[in-house]
N, C-alpha and C positions, 0 to 999 in steps of 0.2 A: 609582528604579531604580538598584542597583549594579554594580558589577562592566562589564568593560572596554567594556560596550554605552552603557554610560551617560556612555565619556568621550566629548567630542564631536572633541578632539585624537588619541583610539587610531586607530591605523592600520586597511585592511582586513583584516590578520593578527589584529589582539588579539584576547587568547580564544582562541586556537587551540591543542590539546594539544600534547603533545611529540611525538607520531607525524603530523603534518601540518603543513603551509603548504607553498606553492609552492616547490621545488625545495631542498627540506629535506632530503629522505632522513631521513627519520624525525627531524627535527631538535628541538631544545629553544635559541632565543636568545635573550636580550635585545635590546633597541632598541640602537639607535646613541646614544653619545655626546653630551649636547647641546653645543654651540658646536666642536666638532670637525669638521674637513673630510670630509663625507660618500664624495668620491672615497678620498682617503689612507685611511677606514675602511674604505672598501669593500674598497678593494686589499689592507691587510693581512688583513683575514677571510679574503680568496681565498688567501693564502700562507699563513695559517696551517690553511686548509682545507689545504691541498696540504700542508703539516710533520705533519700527523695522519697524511694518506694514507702518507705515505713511512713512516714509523715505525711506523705498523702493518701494512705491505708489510712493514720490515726486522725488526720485531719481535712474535713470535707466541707470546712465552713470556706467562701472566699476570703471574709475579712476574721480576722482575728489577732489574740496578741500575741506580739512574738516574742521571742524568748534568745537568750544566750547560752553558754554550753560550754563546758570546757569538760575533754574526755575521749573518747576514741570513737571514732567514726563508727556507726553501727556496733559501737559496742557498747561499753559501759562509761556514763558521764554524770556530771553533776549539772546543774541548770539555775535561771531566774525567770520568770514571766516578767514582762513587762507589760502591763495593765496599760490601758489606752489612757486612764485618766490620770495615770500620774507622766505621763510622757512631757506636760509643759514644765516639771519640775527636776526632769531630768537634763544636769548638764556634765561636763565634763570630769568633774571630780567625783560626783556621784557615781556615774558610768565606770569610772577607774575603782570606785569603791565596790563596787557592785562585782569584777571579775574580778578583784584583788582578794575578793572573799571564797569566790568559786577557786581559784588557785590555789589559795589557801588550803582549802577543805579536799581537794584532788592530790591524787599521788602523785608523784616526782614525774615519774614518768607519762603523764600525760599532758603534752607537748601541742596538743589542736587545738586549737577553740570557731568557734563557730556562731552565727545570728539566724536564728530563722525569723524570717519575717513574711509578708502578704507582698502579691506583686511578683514581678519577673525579677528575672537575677541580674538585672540593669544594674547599674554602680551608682549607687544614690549618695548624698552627702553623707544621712546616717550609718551609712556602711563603714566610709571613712573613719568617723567619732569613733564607733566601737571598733574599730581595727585600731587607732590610737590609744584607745584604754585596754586592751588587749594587750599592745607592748609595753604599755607603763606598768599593767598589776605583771604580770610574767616578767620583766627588767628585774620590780621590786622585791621578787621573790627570787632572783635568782635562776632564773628558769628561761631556758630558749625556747622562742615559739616558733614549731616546726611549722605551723599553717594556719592559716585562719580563713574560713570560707562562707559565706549567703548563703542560704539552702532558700527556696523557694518550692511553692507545688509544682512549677512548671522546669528545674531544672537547681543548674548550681552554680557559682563564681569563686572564684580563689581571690580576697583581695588582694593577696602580694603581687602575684603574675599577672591578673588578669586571665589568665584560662577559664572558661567554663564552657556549660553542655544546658540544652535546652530540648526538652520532653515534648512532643505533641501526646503524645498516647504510650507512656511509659509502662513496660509490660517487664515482671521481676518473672 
C-alpha cells in the first residue's frame, strides 16, 4: 500500500487536498518542523496567518512593488519598497546594503525579516538573494536571524525550512 495511508506516523490530515482540512480555508500546508517547538510554530503560522490577512486587506493590486521588512510579524517593522524600475540596478551588495540599513535602524530584538513580493509563495531565485543579504546585514550586525519568510497575497514560505501555507479564500 502507498501513498500517505500507508504511513502509519501521517497524521489524520495526510492526503487531504488543498481545498480541505479542518479550519484551512481552503488551505494547502506542510507539517511542522521536526525538533522545533510546536507552541513557538504554532504561534508564528498564526501571525503569519494574520501578515497575509493584513496585506491583502492593504493591497488589492495584482502586480505591485514589493518590499522588505525587518520586525515582528503582525507587529511593529521597519521596511524598503522596491520600485520596479530600479530592480535592474539591484545586485547583491546593494541588497545587503539595503537590510544592513533596516537592521541597523530596528531594535535588537527583532530577529525576522521578511520580502513581500507579487506571485505565489513558489521559491523563486530572488528569494534566495534576499535571504543571502538577510544573513549578511544580521552576521554584520551581530544579530541572529530567527526567520525569514515570502509573504505573498495568496499565502506564505519560510526560506530556511521550506514550510509554507497557501490561501484560496483566506478569511481572518
Amino acid at each position: 500500500m502507498t501513498g500517505p495511508a500507508a504511513d502509519p506516523e501521517a497524521g489524520p490530515d495526510a492526503g487531504q487536498d488543498a481545498a480541505s482540512g479542518p479550519g484551512s480555508d481552503a488551505a494547502a500546508d506542510t507539517a511542522p518542523n521536526p525538533g522545533k517547538d510546536d507552541s513557538v510554530d504554532a504561534r508564528r503560522r498564526l501571525l503569519l496567518r494574520e501578515e497575509v490577512g493584513r496585506f491583502r486587506a492593504r493591497e488589492s493590486r495584482r502586480v505591485f512593488d514589493s518590499s522588505v521588512h525587518v520586525g515582528e510579524l503582525a507587529g511593529d517593522r521597519t521596511g524598503f519598497v522596491l520600485r520596479a524600475q530600479d530592480l535592474p540596478a539591484m545586485d547583491a551588495a546593494l541588497r545587503a546594503d539595503i537590510v544592513s540599513r533596516l537592521v541597523e535602524q530596528s531594535p535588537a530584538q527583532w530577529r525576522t525579516a521578511w520580502l513581500v513580493r507579487p506571485g505565489t509563495p513558489e521559491q523563486h531565485d530572488l528569494d534566495l538573494q534576499w535571504l543571502s543579504a538577510f544573513h549578511i546585514a544580521f552576521g554584520a550586525h551581530g544579530r541572529p536571524l530567527d526567520a525569514c519568510y515570502v509573504i505573498t497575497r495568496s499565502g506564505w514560505r519560510d526560506l530556511r525550512t521550506d514550510s509554507h501555507q497557501v490561501w484560496a479564500r483566506l478569511r481572518l
